[in-house]
C-alpha positions in Angstrom: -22.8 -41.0 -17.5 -22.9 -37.1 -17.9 -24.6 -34.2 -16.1 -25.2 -32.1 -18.4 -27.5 -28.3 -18.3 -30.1 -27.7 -20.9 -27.7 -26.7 -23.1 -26.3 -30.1 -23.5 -22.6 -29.3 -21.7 -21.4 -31.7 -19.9 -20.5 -30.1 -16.2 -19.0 -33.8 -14.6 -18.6 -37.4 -15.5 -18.4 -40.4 -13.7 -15.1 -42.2 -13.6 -13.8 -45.5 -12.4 -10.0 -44.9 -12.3 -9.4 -48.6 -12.4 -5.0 -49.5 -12.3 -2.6 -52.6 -12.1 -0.1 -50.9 -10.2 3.4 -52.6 -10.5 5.7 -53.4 -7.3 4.6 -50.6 -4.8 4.2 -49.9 -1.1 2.7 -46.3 -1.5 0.7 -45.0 -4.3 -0.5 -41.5 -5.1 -3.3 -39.9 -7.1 -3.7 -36.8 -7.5 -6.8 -34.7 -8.7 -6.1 -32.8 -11.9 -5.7 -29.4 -12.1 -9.4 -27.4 -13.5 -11.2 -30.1 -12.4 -12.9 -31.2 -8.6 -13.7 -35.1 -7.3 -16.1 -36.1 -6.0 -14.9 -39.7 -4.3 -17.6 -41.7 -4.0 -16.3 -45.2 -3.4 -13.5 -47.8 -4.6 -11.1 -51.1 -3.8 -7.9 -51.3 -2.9 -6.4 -54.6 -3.1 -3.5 -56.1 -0.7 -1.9 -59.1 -2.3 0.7 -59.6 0.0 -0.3 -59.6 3.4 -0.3 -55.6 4.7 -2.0 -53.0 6.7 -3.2 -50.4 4.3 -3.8 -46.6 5.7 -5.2 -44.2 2.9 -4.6 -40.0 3.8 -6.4 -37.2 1.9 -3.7 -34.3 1.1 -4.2 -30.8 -0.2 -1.9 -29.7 -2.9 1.2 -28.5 -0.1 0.8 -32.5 0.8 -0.9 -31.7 4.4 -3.3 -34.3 5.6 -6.6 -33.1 6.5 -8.9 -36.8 6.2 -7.0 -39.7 7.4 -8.7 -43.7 6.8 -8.9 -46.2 9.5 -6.3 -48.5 9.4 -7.2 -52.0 7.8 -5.4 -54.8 9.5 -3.3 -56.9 7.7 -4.5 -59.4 4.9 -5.1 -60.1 1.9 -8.2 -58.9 0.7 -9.9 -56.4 -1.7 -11.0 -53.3 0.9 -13.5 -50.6 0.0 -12.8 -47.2 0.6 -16.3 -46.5 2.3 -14.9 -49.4 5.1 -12.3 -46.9 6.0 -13.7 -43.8 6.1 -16.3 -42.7 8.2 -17.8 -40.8 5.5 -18.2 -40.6 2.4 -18.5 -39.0 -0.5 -15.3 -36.6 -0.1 -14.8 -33.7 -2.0 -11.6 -32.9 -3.5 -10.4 -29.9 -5.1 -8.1 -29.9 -7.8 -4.0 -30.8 -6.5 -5.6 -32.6 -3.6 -4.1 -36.4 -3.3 -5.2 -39.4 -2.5 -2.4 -41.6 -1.2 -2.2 -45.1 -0.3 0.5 -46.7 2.1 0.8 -50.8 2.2 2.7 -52.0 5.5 4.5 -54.4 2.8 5.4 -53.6 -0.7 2.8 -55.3 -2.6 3.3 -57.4 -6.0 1.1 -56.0 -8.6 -2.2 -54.5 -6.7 -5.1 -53.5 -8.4 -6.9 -50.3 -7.4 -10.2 -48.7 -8.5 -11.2 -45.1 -7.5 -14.8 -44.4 -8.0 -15.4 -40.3 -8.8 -17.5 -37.9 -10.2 -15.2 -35.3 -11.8 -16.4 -32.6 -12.1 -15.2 -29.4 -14.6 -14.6 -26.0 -12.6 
């Protein structure tokens, strides 16, 4: 789905950045340079039993929005269960990084964001 002016440009476009990761106990994602996130929502899943904490970087890898800590399991957990609000906007370098207790098997992540062109 695009928003687009009366001209017919698209200006952002929802994205569902859905991954198998391989064997990992910290992943990053990092917004792409000329464009801005809007993070709306997403899933994180555990399938070895872990803790997962998820920090918001800038592009100098400083955290300025750090999660809740999920306790350990083995469940999908949303992104909106950790932070205490949501959406977050994230300019373009910003990172999202997520940190397992345990190196999980093959996780599957989904990152819900409106991206938006700047």
């Amino acid at each position: 789905m695009d928003i687009q002016t009366t001209l017919g440009v698209p200006l952002a476009k929802m994205i569902t950045n859905f991954q198998t990761l391989g064997a990992v106990a910290t992943h990053t994602q990092t917004v792409p340079a000329t464009k801005r996130w809007l993070l709306l929502d997403g899933s994180i899943e555990r399938d070895n039993a872990a803790t997962l904490q998820i920090n918001i970087t800038d592009a100098a890898d400083q955290i300025f929005i750090h999660s809740n800590t999920e306790a350990a399991g083995t469940t999908r957990v949303s992104l909106a269960s950790l932070f205490s609000s949501m959406p977050i906007l994230l300019d373009a370098g910003h990172k999202i990084v997520l940190t397992w207790g345990v190196a999980q098997t093959t996780p599957e992540i989904s990152l819900v964001v409106l991206e938006i062109d700047v």
